[in-house]
C-alpha positions as CSV (number, residue, x, y, z in Angstrom):
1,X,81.0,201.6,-115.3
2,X,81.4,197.7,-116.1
3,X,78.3,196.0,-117.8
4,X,77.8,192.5,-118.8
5,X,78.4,192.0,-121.8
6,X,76.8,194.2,-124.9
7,X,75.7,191.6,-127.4
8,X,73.1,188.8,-127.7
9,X,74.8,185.7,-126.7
10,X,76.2,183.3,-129.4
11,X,77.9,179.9,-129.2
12,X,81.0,181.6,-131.4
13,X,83.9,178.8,-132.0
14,X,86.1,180.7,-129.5
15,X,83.2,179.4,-127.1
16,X,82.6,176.5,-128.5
17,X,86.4,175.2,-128.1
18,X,86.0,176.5,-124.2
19,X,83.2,174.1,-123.6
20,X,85.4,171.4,-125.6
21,X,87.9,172.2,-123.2
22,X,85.7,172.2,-119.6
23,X,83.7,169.0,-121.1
24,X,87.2,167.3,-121.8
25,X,87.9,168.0,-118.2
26,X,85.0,166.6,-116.7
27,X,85.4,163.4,-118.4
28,X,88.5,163.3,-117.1
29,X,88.6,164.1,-113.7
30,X,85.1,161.9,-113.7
31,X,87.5,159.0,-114.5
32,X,89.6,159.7,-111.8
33,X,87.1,159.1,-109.3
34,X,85.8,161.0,-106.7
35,X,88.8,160.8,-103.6
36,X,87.9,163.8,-101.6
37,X,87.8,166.1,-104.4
38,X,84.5,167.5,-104.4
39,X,83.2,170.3,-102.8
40,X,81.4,169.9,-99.2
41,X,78.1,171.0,-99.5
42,X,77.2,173.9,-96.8
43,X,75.5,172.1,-93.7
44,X,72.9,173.9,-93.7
45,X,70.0,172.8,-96.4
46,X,68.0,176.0,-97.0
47,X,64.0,175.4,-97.6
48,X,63.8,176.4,-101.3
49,X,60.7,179.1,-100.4
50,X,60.7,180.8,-103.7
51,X,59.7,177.5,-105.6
52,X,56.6,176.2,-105.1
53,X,56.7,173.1,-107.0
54,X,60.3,172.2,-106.2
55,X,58.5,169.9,-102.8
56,X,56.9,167.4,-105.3
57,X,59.0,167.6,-107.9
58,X,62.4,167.2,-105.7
59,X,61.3,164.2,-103.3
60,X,63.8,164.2,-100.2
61,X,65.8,166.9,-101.6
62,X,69.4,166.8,-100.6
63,X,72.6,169.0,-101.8
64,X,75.1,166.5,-103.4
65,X,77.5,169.2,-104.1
66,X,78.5,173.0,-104.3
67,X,79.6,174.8,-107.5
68,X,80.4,178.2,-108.7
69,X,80.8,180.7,-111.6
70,X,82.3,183.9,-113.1
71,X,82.3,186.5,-115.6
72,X,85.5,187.0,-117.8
73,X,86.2,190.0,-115.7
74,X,85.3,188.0,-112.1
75,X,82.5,191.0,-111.4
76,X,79.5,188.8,-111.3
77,X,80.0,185.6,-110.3
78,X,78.3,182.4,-108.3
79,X,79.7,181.6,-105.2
80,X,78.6,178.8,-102.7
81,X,75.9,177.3,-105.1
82,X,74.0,174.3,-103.7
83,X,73.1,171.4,-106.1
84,X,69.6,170.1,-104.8
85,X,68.7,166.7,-106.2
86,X,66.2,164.3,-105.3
87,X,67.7,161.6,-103.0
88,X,65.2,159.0,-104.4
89,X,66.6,159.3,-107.9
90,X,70.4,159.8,-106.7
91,X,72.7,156.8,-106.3
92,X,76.3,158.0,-104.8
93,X,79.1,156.5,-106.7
94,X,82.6,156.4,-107.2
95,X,82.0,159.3,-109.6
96,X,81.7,163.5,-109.5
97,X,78.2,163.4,-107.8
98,X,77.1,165.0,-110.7
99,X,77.6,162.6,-113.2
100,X,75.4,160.4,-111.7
101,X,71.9,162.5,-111.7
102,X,69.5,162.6,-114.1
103,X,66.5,164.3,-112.9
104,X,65.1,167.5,-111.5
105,X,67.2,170.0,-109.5
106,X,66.8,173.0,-107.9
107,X,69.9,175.6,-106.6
108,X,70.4,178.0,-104.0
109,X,73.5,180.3,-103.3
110,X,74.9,183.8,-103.9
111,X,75.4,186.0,-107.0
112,X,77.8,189.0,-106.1
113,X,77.7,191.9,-108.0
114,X,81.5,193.1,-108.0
115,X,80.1,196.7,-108.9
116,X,77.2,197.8,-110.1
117,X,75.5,196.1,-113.3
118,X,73.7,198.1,-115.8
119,X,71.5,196.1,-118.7
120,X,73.8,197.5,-121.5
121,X,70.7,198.5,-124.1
122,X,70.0,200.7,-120.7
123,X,73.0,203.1,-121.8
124,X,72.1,203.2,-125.7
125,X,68.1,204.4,-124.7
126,X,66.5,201.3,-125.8
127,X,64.0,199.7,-123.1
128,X,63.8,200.1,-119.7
129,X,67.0,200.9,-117.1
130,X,68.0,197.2,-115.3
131,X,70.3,198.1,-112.8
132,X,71.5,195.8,-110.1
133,X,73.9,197.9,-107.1
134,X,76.5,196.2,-106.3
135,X,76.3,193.8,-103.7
136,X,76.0,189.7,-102.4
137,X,72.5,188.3,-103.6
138,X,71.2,185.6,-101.7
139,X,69.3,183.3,-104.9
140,X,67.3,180.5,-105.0
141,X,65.6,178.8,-107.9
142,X,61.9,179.3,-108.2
143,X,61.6,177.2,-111.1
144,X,62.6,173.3,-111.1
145,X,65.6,172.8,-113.6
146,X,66.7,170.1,-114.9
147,X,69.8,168.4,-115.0
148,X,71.6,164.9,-117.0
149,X,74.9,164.2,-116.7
150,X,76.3,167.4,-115.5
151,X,74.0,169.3,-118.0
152,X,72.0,172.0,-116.3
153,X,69.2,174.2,-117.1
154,X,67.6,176.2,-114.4
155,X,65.0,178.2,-116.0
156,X,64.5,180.8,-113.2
157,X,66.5,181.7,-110.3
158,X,65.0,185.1,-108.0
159,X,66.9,187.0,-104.9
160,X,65.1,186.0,-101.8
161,X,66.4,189.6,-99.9
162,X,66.7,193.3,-101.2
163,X,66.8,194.2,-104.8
164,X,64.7,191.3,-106.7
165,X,66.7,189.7,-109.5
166,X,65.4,187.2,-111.6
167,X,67.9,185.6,-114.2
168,X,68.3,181.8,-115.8
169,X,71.1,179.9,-116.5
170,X,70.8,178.5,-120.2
171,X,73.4,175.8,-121.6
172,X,75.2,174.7,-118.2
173,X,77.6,172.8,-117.7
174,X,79.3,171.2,-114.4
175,X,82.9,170.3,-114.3
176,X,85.9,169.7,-112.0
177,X,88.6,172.1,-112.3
178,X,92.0,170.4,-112.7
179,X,93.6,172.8,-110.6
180,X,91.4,173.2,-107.3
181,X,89.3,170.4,-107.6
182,X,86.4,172.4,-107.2
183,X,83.2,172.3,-109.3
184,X,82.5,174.7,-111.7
185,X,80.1,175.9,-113.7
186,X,80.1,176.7,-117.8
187,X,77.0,178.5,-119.0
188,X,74.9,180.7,-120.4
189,X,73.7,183.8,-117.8
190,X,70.4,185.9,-118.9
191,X,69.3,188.8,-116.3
192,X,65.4,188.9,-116.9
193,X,64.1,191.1,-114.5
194,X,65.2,193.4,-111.7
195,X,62.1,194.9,-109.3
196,X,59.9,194.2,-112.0
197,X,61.9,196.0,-114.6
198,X,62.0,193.7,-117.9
199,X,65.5,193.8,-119.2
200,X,66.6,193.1,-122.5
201,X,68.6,190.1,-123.5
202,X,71.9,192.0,-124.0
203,X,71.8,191.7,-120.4
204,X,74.0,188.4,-120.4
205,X,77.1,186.9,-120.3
206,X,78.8,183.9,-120.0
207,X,79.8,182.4,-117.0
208,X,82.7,179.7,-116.3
């Protein structure tokens, strides 16, 4: 049965020349311009229901862009994640759109399970059993993140349908890739909760 990963997260060196790496591309491709690169956000702007101070503190929130994430093994990932900015503090550019946002941000998309996810300190009998089944999670933030030049912290995020999954997303960062031209996202996962259950911090991994 996969897991994510069975330690506390740490930024290693191995990690640390990976971010090197992604933050090396962003400069780049941010350089480059934005020609028809980017991601299309969906056309459809979901009301971010799970966050009640997301209204006021996103004036005229509007999706600049879509990014996603995976797992080393590609069995939890992000797919279809909305960037939700407010449109009074965002000025378009000849930039990646988000390169030029410094503010609060909110996101909304889906987390698919590949196969079922089990907190790993679950299967050594310390703390309580965090299993998510595997599946597509619709998730929205319910907390307003935060985000400067590409650098993203979304303190909560919470399924809006079936199995209730809270998680945050420490440590992000966005970034083109140089192969699809698609934003990406480097970072820090942390699964908190699931129906109420606390889980333990092993429960992480990182995403890219």
């Amino acid at each position: 049965m996969e897991t994510l990963k069975l330690k506390k997260l740490s930024f290693s060196a191995r990690l640390f020349t990976r971010a090197v790496a992604a933050l090396s591309v962003m400069i780049f491709m941010a350089a480059c311009g934005n020609k028809g690169g980017d991601s299309a956000p969906p056309n459809t702007l979901l009301g971010i229901t799970n966050c009640a101070t997301c209204a006021t503190s996103i004036p005229s929130a509007t999706a600049i862009d879509v990014f996603s994430a995976k797992n080393a093994t590609g069995l939890a990932q992000f797919a279809n994640m909305q960037l939700i900015v407010s449109a009074t503090m965002f000025t378009p550019g000849a930039s990646s759109a988000y390169n030029l946002y410094t503010g609060p941000v909110a996101v909304q998309g889906q987390f698919i399970a590949g196969t079922t996810l089990v907190d790993p300190a679950a299967t050594y009998g310390y703390g309580n059993s965090c299993t998510i089944p595997a599946g597509t999670y619709v998730m929205q933030s319910s907390t307003v993140g935060q985000m400067s030049l590409g650098m993203l912290q979304l303190p909560e995020l919470i399924s809006t349908t079936g199995v209730v999954i809270r998680m945050r997303v420490d440590q992000g960062m966005l970034y083109k890739d140089a192969t699809t031209q698609q934003t990406r996202m480097y970072g820090s996962v942390y699964i908190t909760s699931v129906n109420g259950v606390p889980c333990s911090s092993s429960f992480s991994d990182v995403f890219n």
